[in-house]
C-alpha positions as CSV (number, residue, x, y, z in Angstrom):
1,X,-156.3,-86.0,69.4
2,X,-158.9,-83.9,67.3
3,X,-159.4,-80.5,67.2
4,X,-162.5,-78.1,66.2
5,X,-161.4,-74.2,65.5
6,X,-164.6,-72.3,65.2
7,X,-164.4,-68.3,63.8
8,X,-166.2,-65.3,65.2
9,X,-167.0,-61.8,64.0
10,X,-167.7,-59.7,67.4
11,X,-167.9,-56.3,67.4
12,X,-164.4,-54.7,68.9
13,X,-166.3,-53.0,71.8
14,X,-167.9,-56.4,73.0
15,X,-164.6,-58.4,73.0
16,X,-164.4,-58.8,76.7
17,X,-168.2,-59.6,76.5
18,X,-166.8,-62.0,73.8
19,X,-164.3,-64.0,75.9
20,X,-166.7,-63.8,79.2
21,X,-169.0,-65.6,77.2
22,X,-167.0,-68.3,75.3
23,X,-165.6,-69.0,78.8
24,X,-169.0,-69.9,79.9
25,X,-169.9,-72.0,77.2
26,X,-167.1,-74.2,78.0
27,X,-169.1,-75.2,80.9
28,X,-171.5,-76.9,78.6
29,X,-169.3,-79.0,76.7
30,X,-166.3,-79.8,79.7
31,X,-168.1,-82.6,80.8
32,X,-168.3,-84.0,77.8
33,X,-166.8,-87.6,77.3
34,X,-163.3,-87.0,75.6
35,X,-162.9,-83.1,76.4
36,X,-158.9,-82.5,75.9
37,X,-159.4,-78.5,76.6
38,X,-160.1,-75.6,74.6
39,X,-158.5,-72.2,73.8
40,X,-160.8,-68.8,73.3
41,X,-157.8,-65.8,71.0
42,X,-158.6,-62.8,70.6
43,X,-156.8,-60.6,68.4
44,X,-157.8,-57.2,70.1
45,X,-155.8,-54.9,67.2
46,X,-158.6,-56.2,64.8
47,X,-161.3,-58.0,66.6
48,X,-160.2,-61.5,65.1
49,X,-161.5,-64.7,67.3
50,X,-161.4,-67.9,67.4
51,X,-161.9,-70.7,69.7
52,X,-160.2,-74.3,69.9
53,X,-162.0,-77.1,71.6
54,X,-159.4,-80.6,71.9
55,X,-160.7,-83.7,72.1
56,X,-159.5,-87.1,72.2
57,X,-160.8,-88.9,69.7
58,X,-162.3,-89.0,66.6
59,X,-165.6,-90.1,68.1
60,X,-165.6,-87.5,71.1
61,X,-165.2,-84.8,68.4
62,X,-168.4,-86.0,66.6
63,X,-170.4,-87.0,69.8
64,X,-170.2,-83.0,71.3
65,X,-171.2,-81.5,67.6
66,X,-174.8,-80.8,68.9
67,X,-173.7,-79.5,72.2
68,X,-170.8,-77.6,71.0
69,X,-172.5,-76.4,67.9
70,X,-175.0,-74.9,70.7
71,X,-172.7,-73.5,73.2
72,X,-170.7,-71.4,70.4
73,X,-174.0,-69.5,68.6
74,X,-174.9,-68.9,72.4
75,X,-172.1,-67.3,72.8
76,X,-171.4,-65.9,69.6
77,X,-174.9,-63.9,70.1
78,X,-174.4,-63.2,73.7
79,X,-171.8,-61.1,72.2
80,X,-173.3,-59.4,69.5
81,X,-171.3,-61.7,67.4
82,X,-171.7,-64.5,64.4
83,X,-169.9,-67.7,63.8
84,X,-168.0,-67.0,60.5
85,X,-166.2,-70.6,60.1
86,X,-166.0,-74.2,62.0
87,X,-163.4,-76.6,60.2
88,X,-161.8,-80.0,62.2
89,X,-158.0,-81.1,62.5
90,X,-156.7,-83.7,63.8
91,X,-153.6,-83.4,65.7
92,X,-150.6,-84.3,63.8
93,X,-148.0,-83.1,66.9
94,X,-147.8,-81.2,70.2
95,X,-145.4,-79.1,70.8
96,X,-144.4,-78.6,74.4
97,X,-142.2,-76.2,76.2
98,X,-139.0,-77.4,77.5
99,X,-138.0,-77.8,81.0
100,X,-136.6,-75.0,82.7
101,X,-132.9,-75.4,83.0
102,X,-133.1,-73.5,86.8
């Protein structure tokens, strides 16, 4: 599994704006071959976001570039907002929760 974490400066007052919008970009890349899922944080102290889209494969990460690329200025500037950073992982391990014991 691959990841992409993309950055975002948005204006505090627009956060909910922010997360509104990030959540509708996900509609343009969710049907992409080799979506995994995705995460939109917010750190609403500071402002801080970020977004993390999964995907599982090396190729699927490369194949949405265009389309993802698009979907996060979109929203970025829906917001008020820039892109400050994108940078790629690959999953080294997933942690999980354990079972409940109840």
């Amino acid at each position: 599994m691959f990841a992409r974490v993309a950055r975002y400066e948005v204006p505090q007052d627009r956060l909910e704006q922010a997360v509104a919008a990030f959540g509708e970009a996900g509609k343009a890349i969710e049907h992409l071959d080799g979506f995994a899922g995705g995460y939109v944080l917010v750190d609403y102290e500071d402002g801080r976001t970020m977004t993390i889209t999964l995907w599982a494969n090396a190729a699927a990460l490369e194949n949405s570039e265009r389309a993802a690329r698009n979907a996060r200025h979109q929203a970025a500037e829906t917001a008020g907002g820039s892109v400050l950073s994108v940078e790629k992982f690959e999953v080294a391990q997933e942690l999980a929760a354990a079972p409940s014991s109840t």
